[in-house]
C-alpha positions as CSV (number, residue, x, y, z in Angstrom):
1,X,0.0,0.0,0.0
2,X,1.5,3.3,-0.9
3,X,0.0,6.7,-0.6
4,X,0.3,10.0,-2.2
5,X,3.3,11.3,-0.1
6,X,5.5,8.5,-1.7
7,X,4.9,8.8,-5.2
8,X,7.2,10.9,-7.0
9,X,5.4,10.0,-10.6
10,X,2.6,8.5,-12.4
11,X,2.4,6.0,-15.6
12,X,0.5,6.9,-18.0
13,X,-1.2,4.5,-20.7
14,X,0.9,3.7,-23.4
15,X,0.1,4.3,-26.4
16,X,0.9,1.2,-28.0
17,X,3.1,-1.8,-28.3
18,X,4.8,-1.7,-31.3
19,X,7.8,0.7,-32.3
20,X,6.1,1.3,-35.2
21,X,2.7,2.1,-33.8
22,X,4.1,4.5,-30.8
23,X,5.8,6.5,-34.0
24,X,2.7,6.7,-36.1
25,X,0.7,7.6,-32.6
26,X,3.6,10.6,-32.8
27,X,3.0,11.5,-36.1
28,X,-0.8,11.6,-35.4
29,X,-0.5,13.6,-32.7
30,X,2.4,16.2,-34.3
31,X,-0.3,16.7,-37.4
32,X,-3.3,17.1,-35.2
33,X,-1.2,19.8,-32.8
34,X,0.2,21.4,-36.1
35,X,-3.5,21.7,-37.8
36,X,-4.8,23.1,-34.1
37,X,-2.1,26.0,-33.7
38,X,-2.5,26.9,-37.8
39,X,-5.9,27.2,-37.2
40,X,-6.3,28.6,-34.0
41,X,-3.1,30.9,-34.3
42,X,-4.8,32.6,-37.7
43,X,-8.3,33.1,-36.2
44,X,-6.3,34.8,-33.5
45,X,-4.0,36.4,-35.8
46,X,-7.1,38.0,-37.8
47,X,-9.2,39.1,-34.9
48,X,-6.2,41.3,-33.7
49,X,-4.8,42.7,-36.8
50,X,-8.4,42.9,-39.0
51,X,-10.2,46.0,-37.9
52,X,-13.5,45.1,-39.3
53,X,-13.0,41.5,-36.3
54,X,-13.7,44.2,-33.8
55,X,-16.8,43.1,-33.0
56,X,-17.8,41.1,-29.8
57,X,-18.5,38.1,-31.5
58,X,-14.7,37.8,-32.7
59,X,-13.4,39.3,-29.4
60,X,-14.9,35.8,-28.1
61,X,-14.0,33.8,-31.0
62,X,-10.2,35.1,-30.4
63,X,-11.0,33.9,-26.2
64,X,-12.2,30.3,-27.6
65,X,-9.4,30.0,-30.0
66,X,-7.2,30.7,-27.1
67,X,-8.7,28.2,-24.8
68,X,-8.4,25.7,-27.8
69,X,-4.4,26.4,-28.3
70,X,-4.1,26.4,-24.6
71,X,-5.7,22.5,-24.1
72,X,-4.3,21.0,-27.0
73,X,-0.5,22.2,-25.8
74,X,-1.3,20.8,-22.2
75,X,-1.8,17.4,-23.7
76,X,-0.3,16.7,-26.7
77,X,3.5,17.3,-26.3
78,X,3.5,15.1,-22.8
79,X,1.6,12.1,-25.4
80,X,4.2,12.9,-28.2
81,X,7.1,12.6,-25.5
82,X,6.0,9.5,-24.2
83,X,5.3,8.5,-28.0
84,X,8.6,9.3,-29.3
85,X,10.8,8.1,-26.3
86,X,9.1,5.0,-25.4
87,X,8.7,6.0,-21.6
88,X,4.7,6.5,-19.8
89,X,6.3,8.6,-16.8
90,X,4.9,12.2,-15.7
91,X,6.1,13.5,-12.1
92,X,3.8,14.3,-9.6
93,X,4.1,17.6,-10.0
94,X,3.8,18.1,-13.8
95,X,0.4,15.7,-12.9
96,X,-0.5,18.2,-10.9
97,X,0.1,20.8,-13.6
98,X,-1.4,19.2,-16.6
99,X,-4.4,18.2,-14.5
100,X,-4.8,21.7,-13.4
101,X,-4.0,23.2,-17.1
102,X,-6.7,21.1,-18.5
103,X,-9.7,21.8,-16.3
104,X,-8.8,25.5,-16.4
105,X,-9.0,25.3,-20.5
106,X,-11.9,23.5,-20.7
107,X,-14.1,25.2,-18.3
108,X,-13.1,28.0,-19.7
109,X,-14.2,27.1,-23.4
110,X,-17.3,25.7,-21.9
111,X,-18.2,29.3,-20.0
112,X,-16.9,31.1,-23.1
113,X,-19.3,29.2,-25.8
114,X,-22.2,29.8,-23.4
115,X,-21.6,33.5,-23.6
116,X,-21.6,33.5,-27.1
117,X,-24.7,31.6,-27.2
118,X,-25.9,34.9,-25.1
119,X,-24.0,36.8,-28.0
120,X,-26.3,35.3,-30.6
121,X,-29.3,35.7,-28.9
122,X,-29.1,39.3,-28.0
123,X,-27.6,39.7,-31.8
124,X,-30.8,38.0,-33.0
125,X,-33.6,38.5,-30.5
126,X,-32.7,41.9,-29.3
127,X,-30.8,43.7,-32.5
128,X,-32.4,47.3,-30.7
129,X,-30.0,46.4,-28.0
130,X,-27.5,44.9,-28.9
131,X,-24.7,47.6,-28.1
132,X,-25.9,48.4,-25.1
133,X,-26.2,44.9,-23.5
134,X,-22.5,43.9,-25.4
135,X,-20.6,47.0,-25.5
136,X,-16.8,46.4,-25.2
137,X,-17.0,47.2,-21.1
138,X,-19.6,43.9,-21.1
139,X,-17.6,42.0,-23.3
140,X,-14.3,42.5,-21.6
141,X,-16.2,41.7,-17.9
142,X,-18.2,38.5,-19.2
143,X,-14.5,37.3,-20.3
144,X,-12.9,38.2,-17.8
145,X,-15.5,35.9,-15.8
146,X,-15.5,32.9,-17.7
147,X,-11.6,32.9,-17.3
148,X,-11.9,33.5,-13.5
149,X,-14.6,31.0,-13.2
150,X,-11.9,28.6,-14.9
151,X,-9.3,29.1,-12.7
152,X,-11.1,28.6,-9.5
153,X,-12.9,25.7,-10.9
154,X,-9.2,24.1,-12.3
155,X,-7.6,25.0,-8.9
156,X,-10.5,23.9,-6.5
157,X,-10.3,20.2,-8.2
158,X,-6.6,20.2,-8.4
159,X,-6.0,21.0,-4.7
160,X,-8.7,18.6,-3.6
161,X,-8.0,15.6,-6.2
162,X,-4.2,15.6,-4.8
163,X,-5.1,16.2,-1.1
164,X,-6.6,12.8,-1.4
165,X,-4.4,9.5,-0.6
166,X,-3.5,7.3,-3.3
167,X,-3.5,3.6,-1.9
168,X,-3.4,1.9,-5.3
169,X,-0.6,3.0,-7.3
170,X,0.3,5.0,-9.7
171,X,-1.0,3.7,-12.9
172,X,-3.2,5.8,-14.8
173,X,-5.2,4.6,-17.6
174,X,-5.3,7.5,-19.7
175,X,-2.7,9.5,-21.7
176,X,-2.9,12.4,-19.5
177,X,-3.7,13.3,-16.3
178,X,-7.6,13.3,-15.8
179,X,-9.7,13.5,-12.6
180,X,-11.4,10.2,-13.0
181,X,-8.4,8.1,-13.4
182,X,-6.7,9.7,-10.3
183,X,-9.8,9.4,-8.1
184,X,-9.5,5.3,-9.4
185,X,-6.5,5.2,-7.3
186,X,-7.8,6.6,-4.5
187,X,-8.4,4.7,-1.0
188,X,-12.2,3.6,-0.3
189,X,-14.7,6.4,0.8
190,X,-11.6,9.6,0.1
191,X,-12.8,10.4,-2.7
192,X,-16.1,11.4,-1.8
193,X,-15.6,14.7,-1.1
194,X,-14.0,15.0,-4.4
195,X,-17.4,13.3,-6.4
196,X,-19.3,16.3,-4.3
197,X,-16.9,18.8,-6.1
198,X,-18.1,17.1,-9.4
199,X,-21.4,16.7,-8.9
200,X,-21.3,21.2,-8.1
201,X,-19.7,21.5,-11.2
202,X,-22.2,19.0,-13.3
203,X,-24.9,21.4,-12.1
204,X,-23.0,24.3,-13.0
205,X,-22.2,22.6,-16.4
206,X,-26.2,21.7,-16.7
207,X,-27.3,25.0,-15.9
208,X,-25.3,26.5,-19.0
209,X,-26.4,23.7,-21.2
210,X,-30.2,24.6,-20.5
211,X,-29.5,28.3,-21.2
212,X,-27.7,27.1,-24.2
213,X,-30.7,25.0,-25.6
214,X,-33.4,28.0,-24.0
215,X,-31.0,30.7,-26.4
216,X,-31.3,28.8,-29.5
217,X,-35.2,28.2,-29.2
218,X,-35.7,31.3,-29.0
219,X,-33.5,32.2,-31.4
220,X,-35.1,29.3,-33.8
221,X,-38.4,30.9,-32.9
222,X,-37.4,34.6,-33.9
223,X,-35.6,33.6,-37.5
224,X,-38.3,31.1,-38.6
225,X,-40.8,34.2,-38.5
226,X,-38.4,36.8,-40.7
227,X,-40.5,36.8,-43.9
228,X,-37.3,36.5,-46.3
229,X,-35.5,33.3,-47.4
230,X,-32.4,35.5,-47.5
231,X,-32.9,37.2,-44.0
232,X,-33.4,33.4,-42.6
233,X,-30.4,32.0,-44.6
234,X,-28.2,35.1,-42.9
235,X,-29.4,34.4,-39.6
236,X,-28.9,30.6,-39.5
237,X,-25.5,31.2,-40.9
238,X,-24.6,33.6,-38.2
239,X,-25.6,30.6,-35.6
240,X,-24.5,27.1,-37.4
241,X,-21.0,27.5,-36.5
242,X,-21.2,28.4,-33.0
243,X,-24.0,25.4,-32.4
244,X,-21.7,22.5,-34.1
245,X,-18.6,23.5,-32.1
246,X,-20.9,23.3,-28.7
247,X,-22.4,20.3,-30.4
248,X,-18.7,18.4,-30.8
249,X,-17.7,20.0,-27.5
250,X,-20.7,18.8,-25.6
251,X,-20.8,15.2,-27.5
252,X,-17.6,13.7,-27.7
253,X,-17.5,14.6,-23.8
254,X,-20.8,13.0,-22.6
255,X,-19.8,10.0,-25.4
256,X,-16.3,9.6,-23.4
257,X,-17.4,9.8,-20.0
258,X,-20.9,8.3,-20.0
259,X,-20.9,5.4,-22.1
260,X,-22.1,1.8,-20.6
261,X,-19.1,-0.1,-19.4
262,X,-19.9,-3.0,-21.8
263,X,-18.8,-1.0,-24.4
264,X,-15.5,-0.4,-22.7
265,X,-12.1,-1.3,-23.8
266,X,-8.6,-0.3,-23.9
267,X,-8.5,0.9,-28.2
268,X,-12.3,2.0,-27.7
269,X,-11.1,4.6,-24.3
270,X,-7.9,5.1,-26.4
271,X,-9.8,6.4,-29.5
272,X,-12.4,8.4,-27.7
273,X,-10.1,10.3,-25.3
274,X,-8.2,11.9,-28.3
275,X,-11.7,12.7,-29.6
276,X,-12.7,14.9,-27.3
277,X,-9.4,15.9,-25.7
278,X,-7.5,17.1,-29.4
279,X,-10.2,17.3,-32.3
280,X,-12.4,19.7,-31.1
281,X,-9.7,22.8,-30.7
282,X,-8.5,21.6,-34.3
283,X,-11.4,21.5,-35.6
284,X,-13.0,24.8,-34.3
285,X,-11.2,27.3,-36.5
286,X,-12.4,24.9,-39.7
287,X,-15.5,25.0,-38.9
288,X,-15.8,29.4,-37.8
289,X,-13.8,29.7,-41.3
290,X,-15.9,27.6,-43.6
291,X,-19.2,29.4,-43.0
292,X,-18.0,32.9,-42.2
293,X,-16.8,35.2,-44.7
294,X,-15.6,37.9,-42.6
295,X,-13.3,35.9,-41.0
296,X,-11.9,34.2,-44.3
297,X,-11.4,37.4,-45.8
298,X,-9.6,38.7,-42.7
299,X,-7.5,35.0,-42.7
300,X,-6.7,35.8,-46.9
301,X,-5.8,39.4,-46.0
302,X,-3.5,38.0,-43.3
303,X,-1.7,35.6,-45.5
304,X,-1.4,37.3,-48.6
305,X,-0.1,40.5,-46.6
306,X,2.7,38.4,-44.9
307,X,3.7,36.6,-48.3
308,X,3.8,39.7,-50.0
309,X,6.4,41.0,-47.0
310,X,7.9,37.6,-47.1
């Protein structure tokens, strides 16, 4: 029996068994990370440099893209590491620190696409008011928020998940440092007061889920009485990027975290945990580029300007 004073470091699942198949995880991994900071380093890129971004919609977009670039780089180069020198160890401390990296990126990517669910409500719903209710003062306090939120929900399940004892090793079966897996090695009945922590933050999570789907039915109520095909058409277009990333965000985590056991298994976990811990923040640019033309034309702008310098 051993408990969290004596371990120095964790084991991490590894990847594979093959030489071959820990260097094509590598690869995998080095071309998802390369297509997330492209992406997410443009959209971030454009919303500072284009003057006609300055809106609030891209002053979130440019928070989201910075939540994405910020989760993938807490994962990904620990997995490439491992990957690339054969070796599943992570010290306690960098646990600590990718544990607490991760929950402070994701809840804040979760509070930040609820606001700009609020965004395109108020953009849709309430047009009259719209820079009243989202001037830049608004926008830069409902930010602000959703990053503080973050941090004191990333730090309050850090401190508590490592203040528990850990009487049953130090293998983790994931490929970074998660909250469930930790709590697996956990004595009986200590980890309680850590599922109470989670089950505060599921209703917290709830709550902006229901405002999310209360938002868009109002906003599906509003656009499906505009009397033009064209005025629907703009409307829709303004919303279907912002309601498939919440859709991948909120799907590929409830798919990962509540599916039966039966369906369990080592490739299975494996495949899902790098579907909702790495596609969605390399994904997200694609999908905010392909269906708005303000932002590709600030993106074209940006590129041909630095080839023509280059």
């Amino acid at each position: 029996m051993s408990n969290s004073s004596s371990i120095s470091h964790f084991l991490l699942l590894a990847l594979a068994d093959t030489r071959q198949l820990q260097l094509l995880h590598f690869c995998l991994f080095l071309g998802i990370s390369l297509a997330a900071l492209l992406g997410n380093g443009l959209i971030i890129s454009a919303a500072v440099c284009g003057h006609l971004l300055h809106t609030p919609m891209f002053f979130f977009l440019l928070n989201l893209a910075l939540t994405d670039l910020g989760s993938i780089c807490t994962t990904v180069p620990k997995a490439m590491h491992n990957s690339l020198w054969d070796t599943r160890n992570i010290s306690y401390t960098g646990c600590a620190a990718q544990l607490f990296s991760y929950m402070f990126f994701m809840s804040a990517e979760y509070f930040l696409l609820t606001i700009m669910c609020y965004d395109r409500y108020v953009s849709i719903c309430k047009p009259l008011h719209y820079g009243t209710l989202l001037g830049s003062r608004a926008c830069a306090h409902m930010a602000a928020a959703a990053w503080a939120s973050a941090f004191l929900n990333a730090l309050m399940h850090t401190a508590n998940t490592f203040s528990l004892p850990l009487c049953h090793g130090n293998a983790l079966h994931q490929f970074f440092c998660e909250i469930p897996h930790i709590l697996k090695l956990s004595c009986s009945r200590s980890y309680l007061r850590e599922l109470g922590l989670i089950a505060v933050s599921a209703c917290l999570v709830f709550g902006c889920f229901v405002f999310i789907v209360f938002s868009y039915v109002q906003i599906f109520r509003i656009v499906l009485r505009i009397p033009s095909e064209q005025g629907r058409h703009k409307a829709f277009s303004t919303c279907l990027p912002h309601l498939t990333v919440v859709s991948l965000f909120i799907s590929t985590g409830t798919t990962s975290h509540f599916k039966p056991p039966s369906l369990s298994s080592p490739s299975l976990d494996l495949a899902l945990s790098v579907l909702y811990s790495m596609v969605p923040p390399a994904l997200n640019p694609l999908i905010y580029s392909l269906r708005n033309q303000e932002l590709k034309a600030a993106v074209w702008r940006l590129m041909t300007g630095w080839f023509w310098k280059h």
